[in-house]
C-alpha positions as CSV (number, residue, x, y, z in Angstrom):
1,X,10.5,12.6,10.6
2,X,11.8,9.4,8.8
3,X,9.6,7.1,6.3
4,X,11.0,4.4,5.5
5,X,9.2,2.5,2.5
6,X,6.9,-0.1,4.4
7,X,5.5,-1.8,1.8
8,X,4.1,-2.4,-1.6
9,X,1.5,-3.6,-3.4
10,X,0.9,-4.3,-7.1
11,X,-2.0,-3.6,-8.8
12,X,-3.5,-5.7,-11.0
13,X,-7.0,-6.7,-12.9
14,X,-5.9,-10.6,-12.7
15,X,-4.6,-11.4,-9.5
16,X,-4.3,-15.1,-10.0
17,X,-2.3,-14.6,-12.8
18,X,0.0,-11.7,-11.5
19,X,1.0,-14.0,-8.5
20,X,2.0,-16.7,-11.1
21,X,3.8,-14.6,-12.8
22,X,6.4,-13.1,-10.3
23,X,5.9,-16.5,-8.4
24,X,7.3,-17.9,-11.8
25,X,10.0,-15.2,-12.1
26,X,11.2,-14.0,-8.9
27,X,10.4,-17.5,-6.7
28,X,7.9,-15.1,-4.7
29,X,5.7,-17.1,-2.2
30,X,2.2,-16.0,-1.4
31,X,-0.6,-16.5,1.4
32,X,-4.4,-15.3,1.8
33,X,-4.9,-12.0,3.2
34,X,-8.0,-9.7,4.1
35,X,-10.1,-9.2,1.7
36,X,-10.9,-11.0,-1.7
37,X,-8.3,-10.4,-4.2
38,X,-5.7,-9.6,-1.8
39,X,-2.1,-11.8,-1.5
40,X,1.0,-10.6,0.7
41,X,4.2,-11.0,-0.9
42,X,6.7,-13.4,1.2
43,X,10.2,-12.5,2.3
44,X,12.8,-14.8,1.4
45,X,12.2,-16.9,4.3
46,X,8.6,-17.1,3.3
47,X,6.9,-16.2,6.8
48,X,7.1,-12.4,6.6
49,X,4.9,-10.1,4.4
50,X,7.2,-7.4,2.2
51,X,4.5,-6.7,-0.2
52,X,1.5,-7.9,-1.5
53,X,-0.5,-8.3,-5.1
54,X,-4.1,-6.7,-4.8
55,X,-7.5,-6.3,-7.2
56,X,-6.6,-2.7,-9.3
57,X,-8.3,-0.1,-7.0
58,X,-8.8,3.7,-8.5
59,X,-7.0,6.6,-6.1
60,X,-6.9,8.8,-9.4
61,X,-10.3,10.7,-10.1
62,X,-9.8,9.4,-14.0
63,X,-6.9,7.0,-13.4
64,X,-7.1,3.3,-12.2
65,X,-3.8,2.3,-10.3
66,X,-0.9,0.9,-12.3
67,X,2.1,-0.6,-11.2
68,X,3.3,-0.5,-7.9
69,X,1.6,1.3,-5.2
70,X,4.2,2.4,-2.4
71,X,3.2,2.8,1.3
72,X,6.1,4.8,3.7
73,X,5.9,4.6,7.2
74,X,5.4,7.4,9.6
75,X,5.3,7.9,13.2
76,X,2.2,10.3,13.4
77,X,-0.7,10.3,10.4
78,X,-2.3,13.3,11.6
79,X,0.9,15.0,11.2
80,X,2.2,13.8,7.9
81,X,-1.5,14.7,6.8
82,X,-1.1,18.2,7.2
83,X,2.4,17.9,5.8
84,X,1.6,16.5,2.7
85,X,-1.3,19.4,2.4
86,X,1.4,22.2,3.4
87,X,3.9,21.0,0.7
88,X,1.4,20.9,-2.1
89,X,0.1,17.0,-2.2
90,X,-3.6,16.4,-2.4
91,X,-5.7,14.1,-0.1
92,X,-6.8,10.8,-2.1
93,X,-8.2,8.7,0.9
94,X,-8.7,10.2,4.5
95,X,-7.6,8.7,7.2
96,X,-8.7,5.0,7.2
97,X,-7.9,2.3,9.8
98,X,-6.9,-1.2,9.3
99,X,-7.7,-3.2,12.7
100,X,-4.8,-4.1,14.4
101,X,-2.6,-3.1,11.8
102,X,-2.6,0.9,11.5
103,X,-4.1,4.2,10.5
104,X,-3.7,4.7,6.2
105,X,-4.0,7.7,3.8
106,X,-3.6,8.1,0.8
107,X,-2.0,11.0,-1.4
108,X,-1.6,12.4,-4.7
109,X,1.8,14.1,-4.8
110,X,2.8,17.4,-7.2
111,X,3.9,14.7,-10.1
112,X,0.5,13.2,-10.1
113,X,1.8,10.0,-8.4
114,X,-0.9,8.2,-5.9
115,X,1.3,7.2,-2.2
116,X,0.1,6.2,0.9
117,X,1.1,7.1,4.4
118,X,0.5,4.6,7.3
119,X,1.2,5.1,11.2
120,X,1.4,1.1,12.0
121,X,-0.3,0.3,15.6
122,X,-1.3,-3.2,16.2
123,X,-3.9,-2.1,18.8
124,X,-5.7,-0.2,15.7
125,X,-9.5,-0.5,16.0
């Protein structure tokens, strides 16, 4: 099974001022999506999402997210569930499903890093 790195999201306490800043640096452009305190990152061309900039969220019992949060691709959720059980990573989020976008987990691998797992379905309900 392949994962390719999907996307990414940054995790932030500001998230006006986060979006300024790499809008500043990098020329990112931003839009509005889901929930409050949510912006997808722009491709180049500026219509599709490659990231986005989100309100700092806690996967870590004691931890609250820093940096950048990485999401990987997989073809099955289920399976890549009881993968990352079998080789030692620890269940953060059960599965969780994003309508018409996919089924998510998330994970706390051996190094203590929080990852997330999505099977992407646009008929997700």
């Amino acid at each position: 099974m392949h994962s390719p790195l999907t996307h990414f999201a940054i995790n932030t306490d500001d998230v006006e001022a986060t979006q300024e800043f790499y809008g500043s640096v990098f020329g990112w452009q931003f839009q509005d999506y889901g929930p409050p305190g949510f912006v997808q990152v722009l491709d180049e061309s500026g219509e599709a999402p490659m990231g986005a900039i989100q309100q700092r969220r806690q996967l870590l019992d004691d931890d609250p997210t820093r940096g950048f949060e990485c999401t990987f691709g997989v073809d099955d959720i289920d399976t890549a569930r009881q993968r990352i059980v079998d080789a030692g990573g620890r269940i953060l989020m059960e599965k969780f499903t994003i309508s018409q976008v996919g089924h998510l987990i998330a994970f706390q691998d051996p190094g203590g890093n929080p990852v997330l797992a999505m099977q992407y379905d646009s008929a997700a309900e």
